[in-house]
C-alpha positions in Angstrom: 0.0 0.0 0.0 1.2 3.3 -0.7 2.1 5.1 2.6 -0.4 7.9 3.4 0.1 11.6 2.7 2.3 12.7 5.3 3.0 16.8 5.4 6.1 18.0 6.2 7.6 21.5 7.6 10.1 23.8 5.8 12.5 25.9 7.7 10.5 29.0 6.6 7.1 27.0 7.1 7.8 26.6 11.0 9.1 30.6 11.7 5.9 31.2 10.1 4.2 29.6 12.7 5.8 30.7 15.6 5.4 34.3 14.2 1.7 33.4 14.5 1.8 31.6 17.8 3.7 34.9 19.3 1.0 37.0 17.6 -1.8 35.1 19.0 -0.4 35.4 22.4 -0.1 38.5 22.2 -4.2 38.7 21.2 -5.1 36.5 24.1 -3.7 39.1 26.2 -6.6 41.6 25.1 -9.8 42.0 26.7 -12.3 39.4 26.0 -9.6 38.0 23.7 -11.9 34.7 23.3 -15.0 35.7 24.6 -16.8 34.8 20.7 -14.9 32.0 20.1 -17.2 29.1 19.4 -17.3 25.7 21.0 -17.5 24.2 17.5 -14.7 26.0 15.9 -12.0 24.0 18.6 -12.4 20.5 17.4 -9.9 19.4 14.6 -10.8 17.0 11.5 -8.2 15.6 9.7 -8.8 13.0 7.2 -6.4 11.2 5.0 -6.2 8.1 2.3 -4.2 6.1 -0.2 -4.4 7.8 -3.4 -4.1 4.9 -5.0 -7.0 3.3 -4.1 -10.4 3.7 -6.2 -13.1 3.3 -3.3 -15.8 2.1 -6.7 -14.4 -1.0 -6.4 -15.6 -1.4 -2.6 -19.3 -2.3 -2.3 -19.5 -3.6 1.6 -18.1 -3.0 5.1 -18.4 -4.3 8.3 -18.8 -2.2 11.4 -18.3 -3.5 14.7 -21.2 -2.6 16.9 -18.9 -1.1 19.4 -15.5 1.5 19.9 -12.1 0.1 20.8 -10.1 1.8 23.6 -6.6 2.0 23.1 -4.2 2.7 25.8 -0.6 2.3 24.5 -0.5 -1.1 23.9 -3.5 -2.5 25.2 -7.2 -2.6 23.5 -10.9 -2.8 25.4 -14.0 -2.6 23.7 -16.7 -0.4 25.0 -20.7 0.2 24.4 -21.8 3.2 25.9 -24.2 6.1 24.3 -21.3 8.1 22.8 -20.2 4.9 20.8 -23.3 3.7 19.6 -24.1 6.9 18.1 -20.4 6.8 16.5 -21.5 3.6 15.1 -25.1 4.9 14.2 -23.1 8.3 12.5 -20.6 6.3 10.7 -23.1 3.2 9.4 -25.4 5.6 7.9 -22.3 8.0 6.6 -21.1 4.9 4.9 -24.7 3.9 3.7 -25.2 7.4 2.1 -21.4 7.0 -0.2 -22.9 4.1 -1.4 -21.6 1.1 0.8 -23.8 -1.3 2.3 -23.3 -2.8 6.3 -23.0 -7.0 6.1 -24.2 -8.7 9.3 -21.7 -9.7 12.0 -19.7 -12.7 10.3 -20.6 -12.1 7.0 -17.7 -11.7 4.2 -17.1 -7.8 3.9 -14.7 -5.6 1.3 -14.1 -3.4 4.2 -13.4 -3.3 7.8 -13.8 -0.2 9.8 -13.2 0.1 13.4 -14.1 3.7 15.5 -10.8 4.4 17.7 -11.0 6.1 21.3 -7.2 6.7 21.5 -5.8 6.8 25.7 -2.2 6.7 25.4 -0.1 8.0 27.8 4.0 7.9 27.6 6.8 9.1 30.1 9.9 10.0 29.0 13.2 11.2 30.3 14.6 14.7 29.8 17.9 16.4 30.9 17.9 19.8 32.1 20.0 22.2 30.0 21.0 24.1 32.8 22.5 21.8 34.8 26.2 22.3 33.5 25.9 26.1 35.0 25.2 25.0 38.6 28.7 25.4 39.1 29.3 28.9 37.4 26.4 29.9 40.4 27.9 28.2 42.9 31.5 26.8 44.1 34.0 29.2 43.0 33.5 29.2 39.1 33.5 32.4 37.3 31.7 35.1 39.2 30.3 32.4 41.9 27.8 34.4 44.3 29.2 33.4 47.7 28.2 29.7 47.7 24.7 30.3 46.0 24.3 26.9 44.6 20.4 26.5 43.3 20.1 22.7 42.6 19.8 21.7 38.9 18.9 18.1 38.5 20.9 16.3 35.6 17.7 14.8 34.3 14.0 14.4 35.3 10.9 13.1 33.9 7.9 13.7 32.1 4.5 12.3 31.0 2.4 13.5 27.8 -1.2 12.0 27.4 -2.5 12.1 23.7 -6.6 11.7 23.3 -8.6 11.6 20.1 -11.3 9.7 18.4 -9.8 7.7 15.4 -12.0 6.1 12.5 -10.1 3.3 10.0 -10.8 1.4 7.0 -9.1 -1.4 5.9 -9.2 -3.2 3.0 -10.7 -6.8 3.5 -11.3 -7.6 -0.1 -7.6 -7.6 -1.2 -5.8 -9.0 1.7 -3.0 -11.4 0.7 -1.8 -13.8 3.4 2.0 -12.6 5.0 4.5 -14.8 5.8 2.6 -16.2 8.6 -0.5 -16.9 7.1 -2.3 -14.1 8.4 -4.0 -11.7 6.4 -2.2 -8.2 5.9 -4.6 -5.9 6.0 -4.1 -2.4 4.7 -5.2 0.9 5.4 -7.2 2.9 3.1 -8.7 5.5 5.0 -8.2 7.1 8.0 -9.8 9.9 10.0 -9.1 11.9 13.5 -10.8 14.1 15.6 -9.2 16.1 18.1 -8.9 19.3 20.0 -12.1 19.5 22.4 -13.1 15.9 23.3 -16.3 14.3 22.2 -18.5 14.5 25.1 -22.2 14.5 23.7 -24.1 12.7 21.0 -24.7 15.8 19.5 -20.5 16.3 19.0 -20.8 12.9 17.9 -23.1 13.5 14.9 -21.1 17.1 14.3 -17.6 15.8 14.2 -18.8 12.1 12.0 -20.7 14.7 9.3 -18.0 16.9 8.7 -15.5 14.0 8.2 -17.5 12.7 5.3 -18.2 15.7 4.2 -14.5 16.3 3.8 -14.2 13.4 2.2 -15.7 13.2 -1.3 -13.3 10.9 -2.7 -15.1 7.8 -0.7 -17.2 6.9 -2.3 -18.6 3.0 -3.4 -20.3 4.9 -6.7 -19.0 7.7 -9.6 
């Protein structure tokens, strides 16, 4: 499968953006800076696909009738009412581009699978200003009289990343690997992130505009 589009930042591309980040902060710091900014404007859609892949030639998918929950490495599946109206949105998303939903165990030329991403990872870090503990401190040049603040050598950190995922995988053309198993390639995928998901009403928002998006799947031209 051809790898995915992935974008990529110039030099010039990223000063851009800080210029912007700078500027922005410097915004916030007015007076009702974000007072008008809409609830709806802070989620983020991104939505990608191999563009070597006519979706004409897909006429079925099956859909799971619950959401996976990934944490790292580990995967639960969950029923609540936030995923079953993912699975409600995306079904009948699917159904309007043309596709039809098989029954649970029936043969399918695509597998989709609604994502609840948890993952959480800790690193390790040194502290750039460690090496200058000394300059402040024990006799080094222009010590301060045994002023010695205490600069750990390295310390640690955790980032948690949390979105809503959506996949499709192609079932129809899946040649056995090395092992037997079917390899199983991506076709589509989507994400949603900035302000969680909280509501079915977010639900049906954030599942709309990814289709919407995405005129290119489609089971009929």
């Amino acid at each position: 499968m051809n790898t995915l589009h992935q974008f990529r930042l110039e030099k010039g591309g990223l000063w851009a953006i800080l210029l912007l980040i700078i500027s922005g902060a410097l915004t916030a710091c007015q007076d009702n800076a974000i007072n008008d900014l809409n609830p709806a404007d802070s989620p983020v859609y991104i939505t990608n696909y191999d563009r070597s892949v006519n979706f004409a030639q897909y006429k079925t998918f099956s859909l799971p009738d619950s959401v996976v929950i990934q944490s790292n490495d580990s995967y639960a599946a969950v029923k609540n009412s936030i995923s079953d109206q993912f699975v409600t949105d995306v079904a009948a998303g699917l159904a309007a581009k043309g596709f039809q939903r098989v029954s649970k165990g029936d043969s399918a030329d695509l597998g989709v699978v609604i994502l609840r991403v948890n993952n959480r990872y800790t690193g390790i870090a040194s502290n750039p200003y460690s090496y200058y503990s000394n300059y402040w401190g024990f006799g080094g040049l222009g010590g301060l009289g045994g002023y010695n603040p205490y600069y750990p050598s390295y310390y640690t950190y955790q980032v948690t990343d949390q979105y809503w995922e959506i996949q499709i995988v192609d079932l129809k053309n899946a040649p056995p690997n090395s092992s037997g198993q079917q390899q199983l390639n991506v076709l589509y995928d989507a994400t949603i992130r900035g302000t969680d998901v909280t509501d079915t009403q977010a639900v049906t928002t954030a599942v709309t505009s990814i289709f919407n998006q995405s005129p290119y799947l489609q089971a009929t031209r």
